[in-house]
C-alpha positions as CSV (number, residue, x, y, z in Angstrom):
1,X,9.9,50.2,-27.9
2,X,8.9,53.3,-29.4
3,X,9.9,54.1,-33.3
4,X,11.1,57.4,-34.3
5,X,7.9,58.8,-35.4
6,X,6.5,58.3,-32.1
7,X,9.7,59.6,-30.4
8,X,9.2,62.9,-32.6
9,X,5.9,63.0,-31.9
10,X,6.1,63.1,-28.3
11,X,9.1,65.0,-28.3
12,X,6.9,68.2,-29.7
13,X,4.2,67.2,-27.2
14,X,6.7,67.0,-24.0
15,X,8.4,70.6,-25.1
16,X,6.0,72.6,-23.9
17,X,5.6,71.0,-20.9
18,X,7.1,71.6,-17.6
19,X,9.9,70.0,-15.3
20,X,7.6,68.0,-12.2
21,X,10.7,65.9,-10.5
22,X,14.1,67.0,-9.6
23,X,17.1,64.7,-9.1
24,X,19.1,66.4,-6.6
25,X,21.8,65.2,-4.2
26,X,19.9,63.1,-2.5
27,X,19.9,61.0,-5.5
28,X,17.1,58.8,-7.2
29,X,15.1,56.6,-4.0
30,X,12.7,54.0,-4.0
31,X,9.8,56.5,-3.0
32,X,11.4,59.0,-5.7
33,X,10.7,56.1,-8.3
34,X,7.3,55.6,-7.1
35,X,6.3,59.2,-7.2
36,X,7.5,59.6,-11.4
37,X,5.7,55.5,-11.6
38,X,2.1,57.1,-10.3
39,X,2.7,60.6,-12.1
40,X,3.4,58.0,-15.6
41,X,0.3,56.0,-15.1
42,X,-1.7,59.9,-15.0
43,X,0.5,61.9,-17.6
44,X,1.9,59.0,-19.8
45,X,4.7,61.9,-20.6
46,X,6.6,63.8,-18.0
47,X,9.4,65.6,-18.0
48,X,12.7,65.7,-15.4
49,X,15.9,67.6,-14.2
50,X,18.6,66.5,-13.1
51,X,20.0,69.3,-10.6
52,X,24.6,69.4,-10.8
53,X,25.0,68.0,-7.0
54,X,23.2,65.1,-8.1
55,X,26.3,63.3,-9.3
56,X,24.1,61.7,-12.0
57,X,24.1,62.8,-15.7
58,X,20.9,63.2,-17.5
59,X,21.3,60.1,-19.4
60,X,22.2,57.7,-16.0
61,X,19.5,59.3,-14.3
62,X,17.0,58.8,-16.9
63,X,18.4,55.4,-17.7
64,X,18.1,54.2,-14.0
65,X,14.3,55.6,-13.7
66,X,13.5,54.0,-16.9
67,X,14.1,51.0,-15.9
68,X,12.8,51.3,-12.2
69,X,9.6,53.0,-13.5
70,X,9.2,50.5,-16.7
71,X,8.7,53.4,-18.8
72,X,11.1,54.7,-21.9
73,X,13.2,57.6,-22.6
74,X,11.8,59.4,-25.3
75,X,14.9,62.2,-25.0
76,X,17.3,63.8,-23.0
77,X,18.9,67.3,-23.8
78,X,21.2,69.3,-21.4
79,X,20.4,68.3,-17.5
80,X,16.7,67.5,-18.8
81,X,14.7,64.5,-20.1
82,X,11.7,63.2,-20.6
83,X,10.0,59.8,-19.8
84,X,6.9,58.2,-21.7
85,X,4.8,55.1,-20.4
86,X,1.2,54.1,-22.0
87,X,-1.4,53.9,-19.7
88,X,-3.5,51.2,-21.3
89,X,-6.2,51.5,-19.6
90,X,-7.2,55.5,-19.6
91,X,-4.3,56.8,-22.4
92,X,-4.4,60.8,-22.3
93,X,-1.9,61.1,-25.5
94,X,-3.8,60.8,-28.7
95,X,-2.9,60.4,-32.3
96,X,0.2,58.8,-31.6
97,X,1.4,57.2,-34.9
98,X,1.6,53.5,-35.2
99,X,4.2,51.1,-35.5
């Protein structure tokens, strides 16, 4: 569970960054959930849209991946949000404040 330092501090991280998955009408599959899983464990932080034929808001769509992917919504604003899991064994986000 992250505290809302970390939140914050990911949140500035994950703003500059760039949508990589689209939820579109085809909805949120099995292999969908697989691709964000692998594209966590390399990026620990990623960030997703949620396209207005999906029939999924942001915050379904990035509840239902959380859980699917084991990884935690760190926000979600508009159609977008953004997903963190800690690689443990390589972690690519520093400095991230403790507990």
């Amino acid at each position: 569970m992250l505290t809302s330092k970390q939140r914050a501090y990911l949140r500035g991280i994950a703003s500059s960054y760039n949508t990589i998955f689209q939820i579109g009408k085809g909805g949120i599959t099995e292999t969908m959930c697989k691709d964000i899983g692998e594209a966590l464990r390399k990026r620990e932080l990623i960030k997703l849209r949620v396209l207005e034929n999906s029939g999924y808001t942001a915050r379904e769509a990035a509840d239902e991946i959380a859980v699917a992917t084991d990884s935690e919504v760190v926000q979600v604003i508009g159609s977008k949000f953004v997903l963190f899991k800690r690689n443990t064994k390589e972690p690519v986000i520093e400095n991230i404040p403790k507990e």
